[in-house]
C-alpha positions in Angstrom: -28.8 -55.4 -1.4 -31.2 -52.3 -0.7 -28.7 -50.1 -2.7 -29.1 -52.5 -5.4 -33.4 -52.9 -5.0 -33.1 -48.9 -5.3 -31.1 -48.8 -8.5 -33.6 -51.6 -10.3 -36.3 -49.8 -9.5 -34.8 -46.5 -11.1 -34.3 -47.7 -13.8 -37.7 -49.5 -13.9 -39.6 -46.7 -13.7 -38.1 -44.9 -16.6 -38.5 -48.3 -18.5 -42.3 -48.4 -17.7 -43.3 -45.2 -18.5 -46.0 -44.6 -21.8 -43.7 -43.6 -24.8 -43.9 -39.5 -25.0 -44.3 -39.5 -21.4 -41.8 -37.2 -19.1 -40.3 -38.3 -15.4 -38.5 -36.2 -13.1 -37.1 -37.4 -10.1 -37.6 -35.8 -6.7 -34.5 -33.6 -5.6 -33.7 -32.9 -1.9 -34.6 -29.8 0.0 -31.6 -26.9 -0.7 -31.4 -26.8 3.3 -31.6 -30.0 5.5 -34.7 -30.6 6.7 -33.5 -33.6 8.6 -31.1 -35.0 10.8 -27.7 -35.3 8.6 -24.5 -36.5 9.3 -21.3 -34.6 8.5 -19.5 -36.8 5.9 -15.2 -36.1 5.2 -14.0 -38.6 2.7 -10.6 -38.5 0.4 -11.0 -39.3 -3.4 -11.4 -42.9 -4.9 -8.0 -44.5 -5.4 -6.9 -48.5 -6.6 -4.6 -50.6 -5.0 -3.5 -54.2 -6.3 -3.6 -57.1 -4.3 -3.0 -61.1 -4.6 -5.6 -62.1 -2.1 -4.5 -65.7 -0.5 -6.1 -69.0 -2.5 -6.6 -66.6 -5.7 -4.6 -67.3 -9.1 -3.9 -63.7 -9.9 -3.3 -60.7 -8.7 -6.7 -57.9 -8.5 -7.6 -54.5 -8.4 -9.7 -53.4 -5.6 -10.6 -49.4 -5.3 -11.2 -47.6 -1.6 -12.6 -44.6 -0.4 -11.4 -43.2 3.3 -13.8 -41.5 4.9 -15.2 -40.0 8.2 -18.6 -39.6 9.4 -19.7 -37.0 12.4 -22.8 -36.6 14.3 -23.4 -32.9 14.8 -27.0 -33.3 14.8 -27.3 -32.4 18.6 -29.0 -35.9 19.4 -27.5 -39.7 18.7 -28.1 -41.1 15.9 -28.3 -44.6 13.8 -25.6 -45.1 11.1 -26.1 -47.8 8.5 -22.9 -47.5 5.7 -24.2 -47.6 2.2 -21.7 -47.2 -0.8 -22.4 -48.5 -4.4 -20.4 -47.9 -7.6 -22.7 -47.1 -10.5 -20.1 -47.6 -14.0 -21.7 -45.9 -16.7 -21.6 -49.5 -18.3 -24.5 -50.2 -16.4 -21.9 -52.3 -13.5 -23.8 -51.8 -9.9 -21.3 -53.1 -7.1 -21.8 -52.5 -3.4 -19.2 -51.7 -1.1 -17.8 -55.3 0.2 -19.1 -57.5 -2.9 -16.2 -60.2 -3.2 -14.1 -58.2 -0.8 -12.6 -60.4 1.9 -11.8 -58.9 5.2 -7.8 -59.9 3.7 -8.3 -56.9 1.5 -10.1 -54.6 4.3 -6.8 -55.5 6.3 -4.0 -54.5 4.2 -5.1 -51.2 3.2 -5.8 -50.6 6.7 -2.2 -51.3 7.2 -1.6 -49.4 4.2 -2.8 -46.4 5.1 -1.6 -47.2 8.6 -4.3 -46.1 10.6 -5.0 -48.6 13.3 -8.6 -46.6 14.4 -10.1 -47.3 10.9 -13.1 -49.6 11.6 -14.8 -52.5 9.9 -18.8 -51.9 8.4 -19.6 -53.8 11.5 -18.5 -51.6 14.0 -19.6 -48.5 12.2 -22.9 -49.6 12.0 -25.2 -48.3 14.7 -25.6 -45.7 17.0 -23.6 -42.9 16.4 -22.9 -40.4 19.0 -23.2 -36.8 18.7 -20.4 -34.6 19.1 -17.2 -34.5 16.9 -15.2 -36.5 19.5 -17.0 -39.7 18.8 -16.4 -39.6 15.2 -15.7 -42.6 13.0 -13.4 -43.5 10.1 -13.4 -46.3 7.7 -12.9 -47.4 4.1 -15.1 -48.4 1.6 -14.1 -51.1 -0.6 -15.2 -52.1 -4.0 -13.8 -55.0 -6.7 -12.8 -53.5 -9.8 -15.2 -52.6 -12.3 -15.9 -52.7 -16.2 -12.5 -52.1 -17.9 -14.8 -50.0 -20.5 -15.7 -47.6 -18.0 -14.3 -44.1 -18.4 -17.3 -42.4 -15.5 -18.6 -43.6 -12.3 -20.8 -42.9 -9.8 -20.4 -43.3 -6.5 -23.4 -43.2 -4.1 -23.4 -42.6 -0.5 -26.4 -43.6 1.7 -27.3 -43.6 5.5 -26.0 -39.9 6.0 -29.3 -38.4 6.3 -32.9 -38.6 7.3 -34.6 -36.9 4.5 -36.6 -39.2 2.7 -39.7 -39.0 -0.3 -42.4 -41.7 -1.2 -43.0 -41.9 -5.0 -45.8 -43.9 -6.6 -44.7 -45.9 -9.6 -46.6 -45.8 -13.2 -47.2 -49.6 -12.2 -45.9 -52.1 -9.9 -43.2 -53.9 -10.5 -41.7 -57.4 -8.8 -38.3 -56.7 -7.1 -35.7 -58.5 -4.7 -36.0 -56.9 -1.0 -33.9 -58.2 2.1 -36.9 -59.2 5.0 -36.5 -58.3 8.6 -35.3 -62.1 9.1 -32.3 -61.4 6.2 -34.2 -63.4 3.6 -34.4 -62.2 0.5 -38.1 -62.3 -1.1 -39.8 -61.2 -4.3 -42.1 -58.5 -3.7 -44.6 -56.2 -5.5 -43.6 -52.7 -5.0 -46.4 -50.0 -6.0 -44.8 -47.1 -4.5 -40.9 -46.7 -3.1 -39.0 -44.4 -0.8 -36.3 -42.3 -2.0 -33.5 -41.4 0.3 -31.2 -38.3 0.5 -27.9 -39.8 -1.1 -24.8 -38.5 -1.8 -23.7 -38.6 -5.6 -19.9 -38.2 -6.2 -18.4 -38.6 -10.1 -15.6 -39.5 -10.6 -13.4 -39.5 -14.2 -11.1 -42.8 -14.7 -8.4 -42.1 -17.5 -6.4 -44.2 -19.3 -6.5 -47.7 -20.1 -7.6 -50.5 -17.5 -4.3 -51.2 -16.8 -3.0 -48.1 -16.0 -5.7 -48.2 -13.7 -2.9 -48.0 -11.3 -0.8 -45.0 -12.2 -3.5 -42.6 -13.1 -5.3 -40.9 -10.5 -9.6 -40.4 -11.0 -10.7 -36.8 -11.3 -13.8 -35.5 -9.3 -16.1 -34.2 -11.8 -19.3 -33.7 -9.7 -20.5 -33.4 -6.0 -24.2 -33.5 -5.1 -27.3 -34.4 -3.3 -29.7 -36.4 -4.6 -32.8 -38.8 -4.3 -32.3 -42.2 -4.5 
């Protein structure tokens, strides 16, 4: 839910600002200037599955990665992954993903010490012997969709506070997990990373045709 608050608003502020009138978005600092987590990951790939109690068979794309505290203190890791199609489709990592599907590509890949968002959220501690892997697991997209972005959050503590032209109302998850409308007038920006990724061919040959990286980068989101 927060990657998709941060996405609405991003698009919001674009959409509210006086015709003629410029925005440019806050970039991170060239060198960290916070704590920031070492993140290994192997390009997006698909896999089909028939998930038990469903009619058909469905695609489901994963990304294996690893995450390493060399920060020279413990830190808190919260896994954020969204796909951004260039359709306009938002999905977060886990959206109509049942822990059926987490399961067999675990077996799949046949790596036993990959772990579930639950137990790679929290305190993560330093030193490269307590490093974690997992997967990241998304529902297919948009079929239309020849680009997408891939945004990774909760790898660093670099963040920026923007003002927006004018409030706007948005969706935001309380500290009870209830999700309220609220008035934003300014929003924080985290250091995210942006991986694009190139999906040839038609939808299904989804399947057969591996993505191509097209761009690796930091940004503010």
């Amino acid at each position: 839910m927060r990657a998709t608050v941060t996405v609405s608003v991003s698009i919001l502020i674009v959409c509210l600002l006086p015709t003629g009138e410029s925005y440019t978005a806050p970039t991170p600092s060239e060198a960290p200037i916070d704590w920031e987590l070492t993140f290994e990951y192997r390009d997006l790939q698909c896999v089909q599955l028939h998930v038990p109690g469903e009619p058909k068979r469905r695609l489901f794309w994963y990304l294996r990665y690893q995450v390493t505290n060399q920060t020279g203190k413990d830190e808190i890791y919260i896994p954020s992954f969204s796909l951004y199609t260039e359709t306009g489709q938002l999905i977060p990592a886990g959206q109509n993903v049942s822990i059926f599907v987490f399961d067999h590509i675990k077996n799949l890949l046949n790596d036993p010490f990959l772990k579930n968002v639950s137990a790679m959220t929290g305190k993560l501690l330093e030193g490269k012997d307590n490093a974690k892997d997992s997967i990241a697991v998304f529902q297919d997209f948009d079929p239309a969709a020849g680009t997408v972005d891939l945004f990774v959050g909760g790898l660093s503590g670099e963040t920026t506070e923007i003002e927006l032209p004018r409030p706007v109302r948005v969706l935001e998850m309380d500290t009870t997990g209830d999700i309220k409308e609220v008035v934003k007038e300014k929003i924080v920006l985290s250091k995210t990373l942006q991986l694009r990724y190139s999906i040839p061919g038609e939808a299904a040959a989804r399947l057969h045709a591996p993505v191509a990286m097209k761009e690796k980068k930091w940004i503010m989101r």
